[in-house]
N, C-alpha and C positions, 0 to 999 in steps of 0.2 A: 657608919652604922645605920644612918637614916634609910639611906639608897637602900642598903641591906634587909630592915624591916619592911621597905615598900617591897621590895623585891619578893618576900616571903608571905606577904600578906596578899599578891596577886597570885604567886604561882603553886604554893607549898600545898601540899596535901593537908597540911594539919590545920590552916586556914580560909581553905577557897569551899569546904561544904562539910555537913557531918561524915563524918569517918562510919563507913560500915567494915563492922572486926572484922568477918565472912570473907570478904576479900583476898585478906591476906594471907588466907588459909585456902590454896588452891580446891584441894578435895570440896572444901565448902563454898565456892561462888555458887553465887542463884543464878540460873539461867531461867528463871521465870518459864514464857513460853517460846524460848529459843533454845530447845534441846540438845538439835542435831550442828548448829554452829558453836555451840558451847563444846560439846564433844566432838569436834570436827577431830584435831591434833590428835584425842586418844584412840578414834577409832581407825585415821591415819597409821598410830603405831603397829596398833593391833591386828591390820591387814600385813603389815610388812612381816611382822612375827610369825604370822599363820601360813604367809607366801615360803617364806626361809622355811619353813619346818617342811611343807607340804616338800619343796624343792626334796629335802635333804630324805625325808623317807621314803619320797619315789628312788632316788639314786641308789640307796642302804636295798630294796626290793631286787630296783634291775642287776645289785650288782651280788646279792645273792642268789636270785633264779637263775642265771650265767655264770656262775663260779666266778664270779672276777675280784680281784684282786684292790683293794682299796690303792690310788694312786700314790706315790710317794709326796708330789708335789701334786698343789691345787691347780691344775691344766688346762686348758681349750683342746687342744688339739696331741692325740697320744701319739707317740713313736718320733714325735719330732725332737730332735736333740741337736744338740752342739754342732755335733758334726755336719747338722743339715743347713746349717747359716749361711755357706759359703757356697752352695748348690743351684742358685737364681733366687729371682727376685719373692719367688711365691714361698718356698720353703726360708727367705729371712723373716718374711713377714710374720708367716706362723712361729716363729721361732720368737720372735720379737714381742705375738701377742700374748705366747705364755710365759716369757720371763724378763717381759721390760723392765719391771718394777725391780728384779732381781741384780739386772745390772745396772738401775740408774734410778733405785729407791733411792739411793742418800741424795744424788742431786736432788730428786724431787721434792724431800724433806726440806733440802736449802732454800727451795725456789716457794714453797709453801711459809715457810719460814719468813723469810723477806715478804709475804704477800701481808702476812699477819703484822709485820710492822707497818706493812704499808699504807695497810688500813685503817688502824688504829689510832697510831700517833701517839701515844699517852705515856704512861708511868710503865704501866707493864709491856708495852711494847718494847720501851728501854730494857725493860728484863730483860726480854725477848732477845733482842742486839747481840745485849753483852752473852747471854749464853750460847748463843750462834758464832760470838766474837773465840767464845772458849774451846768450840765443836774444832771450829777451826784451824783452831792454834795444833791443833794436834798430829795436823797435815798428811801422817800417814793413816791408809783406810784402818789397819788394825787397831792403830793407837786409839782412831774414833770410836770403833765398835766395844772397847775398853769402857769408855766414857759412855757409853749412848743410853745403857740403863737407868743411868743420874740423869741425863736430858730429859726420859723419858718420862720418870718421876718427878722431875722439875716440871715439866708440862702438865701432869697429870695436877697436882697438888697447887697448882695455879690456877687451872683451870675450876678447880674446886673452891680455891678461894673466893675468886671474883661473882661464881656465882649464890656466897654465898653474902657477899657483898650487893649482890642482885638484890637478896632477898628484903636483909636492913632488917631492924628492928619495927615491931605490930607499929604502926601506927596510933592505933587505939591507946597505945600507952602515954598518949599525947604529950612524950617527949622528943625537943630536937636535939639535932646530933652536935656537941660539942663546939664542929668548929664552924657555926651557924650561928649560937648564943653567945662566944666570947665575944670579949672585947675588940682582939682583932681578926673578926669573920674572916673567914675565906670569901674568896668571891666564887660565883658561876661556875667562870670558865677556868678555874684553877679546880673546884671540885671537880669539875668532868677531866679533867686530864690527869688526877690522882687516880681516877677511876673511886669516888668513894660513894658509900649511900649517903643521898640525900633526899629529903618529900621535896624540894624543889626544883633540883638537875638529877632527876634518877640517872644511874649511870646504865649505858644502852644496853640492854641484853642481848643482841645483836652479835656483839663483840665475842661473847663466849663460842658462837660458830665457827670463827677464824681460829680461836686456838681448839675447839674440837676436830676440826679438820688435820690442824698442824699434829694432834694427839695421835691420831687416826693414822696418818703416814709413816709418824716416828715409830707406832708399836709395831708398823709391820714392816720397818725397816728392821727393829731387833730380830724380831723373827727370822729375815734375811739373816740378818750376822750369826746367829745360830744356826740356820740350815746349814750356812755357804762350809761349814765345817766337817759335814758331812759326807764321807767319798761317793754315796748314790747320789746326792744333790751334784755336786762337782762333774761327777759323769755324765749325767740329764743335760746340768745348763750353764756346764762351763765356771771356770774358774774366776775369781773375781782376785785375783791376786797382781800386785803391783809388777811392774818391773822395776830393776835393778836401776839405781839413780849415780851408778858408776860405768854403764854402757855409754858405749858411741855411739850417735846414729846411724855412721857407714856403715857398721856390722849388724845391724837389727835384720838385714838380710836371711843372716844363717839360726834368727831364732823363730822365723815366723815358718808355721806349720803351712801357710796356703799357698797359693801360685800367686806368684806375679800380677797384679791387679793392673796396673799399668797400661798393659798392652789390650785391655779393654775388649774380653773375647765376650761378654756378657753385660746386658743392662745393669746389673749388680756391678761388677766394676767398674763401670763411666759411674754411679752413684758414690763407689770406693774413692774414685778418681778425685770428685768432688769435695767430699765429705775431709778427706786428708790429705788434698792439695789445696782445696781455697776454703776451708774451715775457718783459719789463720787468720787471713784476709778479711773477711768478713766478720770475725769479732771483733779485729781492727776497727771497721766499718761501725759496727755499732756503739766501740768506745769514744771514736771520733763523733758520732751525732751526740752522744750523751753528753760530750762536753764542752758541743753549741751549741744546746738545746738550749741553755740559760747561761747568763757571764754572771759568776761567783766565782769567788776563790775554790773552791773544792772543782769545780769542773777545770780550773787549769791544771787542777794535777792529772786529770783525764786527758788532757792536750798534750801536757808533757807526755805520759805513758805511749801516747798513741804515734807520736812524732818518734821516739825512741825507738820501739818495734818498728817501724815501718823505715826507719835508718837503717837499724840492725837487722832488718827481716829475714832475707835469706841465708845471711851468716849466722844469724841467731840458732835458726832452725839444728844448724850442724854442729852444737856444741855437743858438750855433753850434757848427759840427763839432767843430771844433778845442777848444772847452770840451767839451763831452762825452766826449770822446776822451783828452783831461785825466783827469778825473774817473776815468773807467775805467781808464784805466791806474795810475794810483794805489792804484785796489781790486787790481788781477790784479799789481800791484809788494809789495804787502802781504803778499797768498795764497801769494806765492813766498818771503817772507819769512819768515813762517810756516810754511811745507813745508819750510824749510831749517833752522830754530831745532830745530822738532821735531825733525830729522833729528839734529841735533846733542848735542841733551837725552836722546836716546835711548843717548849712551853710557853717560851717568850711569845711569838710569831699567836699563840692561841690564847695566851691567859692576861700576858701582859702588854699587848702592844699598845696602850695610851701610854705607860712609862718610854718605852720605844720610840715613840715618836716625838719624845720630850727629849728626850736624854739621849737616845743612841739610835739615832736614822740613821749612822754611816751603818752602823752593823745588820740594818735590814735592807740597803743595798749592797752589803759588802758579800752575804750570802743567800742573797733570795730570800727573805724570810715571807713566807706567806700561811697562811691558813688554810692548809686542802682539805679540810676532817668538817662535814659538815653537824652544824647542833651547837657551835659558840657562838656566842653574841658578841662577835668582832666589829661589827659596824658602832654596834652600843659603847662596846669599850674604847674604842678607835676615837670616837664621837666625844667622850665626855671630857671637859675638862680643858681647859689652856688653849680656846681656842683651836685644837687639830681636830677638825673632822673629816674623815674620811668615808667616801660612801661605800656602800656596798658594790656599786660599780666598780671602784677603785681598786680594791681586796677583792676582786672573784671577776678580774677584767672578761671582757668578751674574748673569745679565740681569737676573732677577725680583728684586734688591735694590731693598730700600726707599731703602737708603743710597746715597752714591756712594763714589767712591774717597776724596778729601779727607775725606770725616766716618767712614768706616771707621777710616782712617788718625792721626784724632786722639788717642784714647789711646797711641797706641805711643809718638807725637813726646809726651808727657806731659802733654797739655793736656786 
């Protein structure tokens, strides 16, 4: 409780100077005689507002002085359709810059998804996880697009939360926040990883960008799931429908519409060639680095998976749909499990590692545990207490170490 009061008495808003109310009432900051940096952000907004409007009623002009036809889809380039992908390299690429997002928004959403855990680390990133854990469980596209409105709301209503968790209570009302004054405070770095208000760990405003971003892709993925319904969307830019997970792959022959990619009459097919003969190979490739990059238990089940496919590889290829599809999902059910464990070892590895390195150093070589999330005071906590201090050197090694973190970290734990 001591530590705690010194702790609040150096850093806390409610003790380091008088509180002006003004502040916390954006509308109302003084900007004295710094005008134009005070208003930097709003007149930033205010050009981009004026840009989109300007954009949108020249187009509503040019496309009524020409009779033209408002597009169905939002487009680059018109008259390019489906049918035109398979025609060289220049008409896939147009084809690709108006409808990427159309066939590979949901990966994008996933991959934006896992970015926002990965920057974070916290309480809500575990949100994060487990509802990417639930996206996923669903396995088929339709089943997701079913769900995706509740994602999408779950994002929205998060994202609202935290920022209003940003805001916290006036200052001025020169009260602190609950779990600051009880008996048994919170520390620091456990408030920062709740994400909660505090005058002494604000939690990072920062953060609400990564999940407006993740908002940003998810709405216009729905979007997608409601177009792709539509027979003029489907005719434009192609069907986004699965195949049958009871085909052979000997017979995929007699359901594909285009030629023989194979025999390589075009740059577009040595790209085909590439893409769906050593695709495989190469994911291989990058499960196998991801599970020497660091020796933890989670990364042998990466060595296991990776050793298996590359046993089974070629024969794998030729089962059926529906084993392969098995298989895979069992890898990308794993990856998720592991993106969510980390997630959650990260309390320990940020909030509590002096316990850690008292009580349970096999468990922070047993999985890596480290602190990548800069803003805790892990050297402080590391430091205090029983003898274990660990430097900042220690916990944030240089790249160029010979060492890793588990053999740095074995004389502290006493071995």
């Amino acid at each position: 409780l001591e530590g705690n009061m010194a702790e609040l008495l150096r850093r806390s808003v409610l003790y380091v100077k008088p509180v002006d109310p003004a502040i916390w009432c954006g509308a109302l900051r003084k900007c004295e005689d710094r005008i134009l940096p005070c208003l930097s952000n709003h007149l930033m907004v205010l050009g981009l507002l004026v840009f989109e409007v300007t954009v949108h009623r020249h187009q509503l002009y040019y496309r009524l002085h020409n009779n033209l036809k408002v597009p169905t889809f939002s487009i680059i380039f018109q008259g390019i359709t489906r049918q035109h992908l398979d025609q060289g390299i220049l008409p896939c690429i147009k084809y690709f810059i108006n409808y990427f997002f159309y066939k590979f928004g949901l990966e994008v959403c996933f991959v934006v998804a896992v970015n926002v855990i990965g920057q974070r680390m916290d309480f809500y990133s575990l949100l994060h996880s487990c509802a990417l854990m639930a996206v996923l469980s669903r396995r088929r596209r339709k089943a997701m697009g079913e769900v995706w409105p509740k994602y999408c709301c779950f994002t929205a209503s998060l994202m609202v939360l935290q920022y209003l968790l940003c805001i916290g209570i006036p200052p001025a009302l020169c009260v602190d926040y609950p779990w600051r004054t009880s008996s048994q405070a919170l520390t620091s770095n456990l408030i920062k990883w709740l994400y909660l208000p505090d005058f002494a760990m604000r939690p990072a405003p920062s953060f609400i960008l990564y999940d407006h971003l993740l908002l940003l892709c998810s709405t216009l993925q729905w979007q997608v799931f409601e177009e792709e319904n539509r027979a003029t969307v489907r005719l434009m830019a192609g069907e986004n429908v699965e195949i049958s997970r009871s085909l052979d792959p000997r017979s995929f022959s007699q359901y594909i519409p285009v030629n023989n990619f194979l025999q390589c009459r075009s740059y577009l097919d040595i790209a085909k060639v590439f893409v769906f003969s050593y695709f495989f190979w190469l994911v291989l490739c990058l499960i196998f680095i991801t599970g020497t990059t660091r020796i933890n238990i989670f990364c042998l089940g990466y060595l296991l998976a990776c050793f298996y496919f590359m046993l089974f590889g070629g024969s794998l290829l030729m089962q059926p749909v529906r084993n392969i599809l098995r298989l895979w999902d069992c890898l990308i059910g794993y990856t998720c499990f592991v993106i969510g464990m980390k997630n959650l070892l990260s309390l320990g590895s940020c909030a509590y590692l002096d316990h850690l390195l008292k009580n349970g150093c096999w468990l922070i070589q047993a999985f890596s545990m480290v602190c990548t999330i800069k803003g805790y005071d892990v050297c402080k906590s590391a430091g205090g207490g029983g003898g274990h201090r660990v430097g900042c050197d220690l916990l944030h090694r240089a790249l160029g170490s010979e060492k890793g973190f588990p053999q740095l970290l074995l004389p502290v734990c006493g071995v």
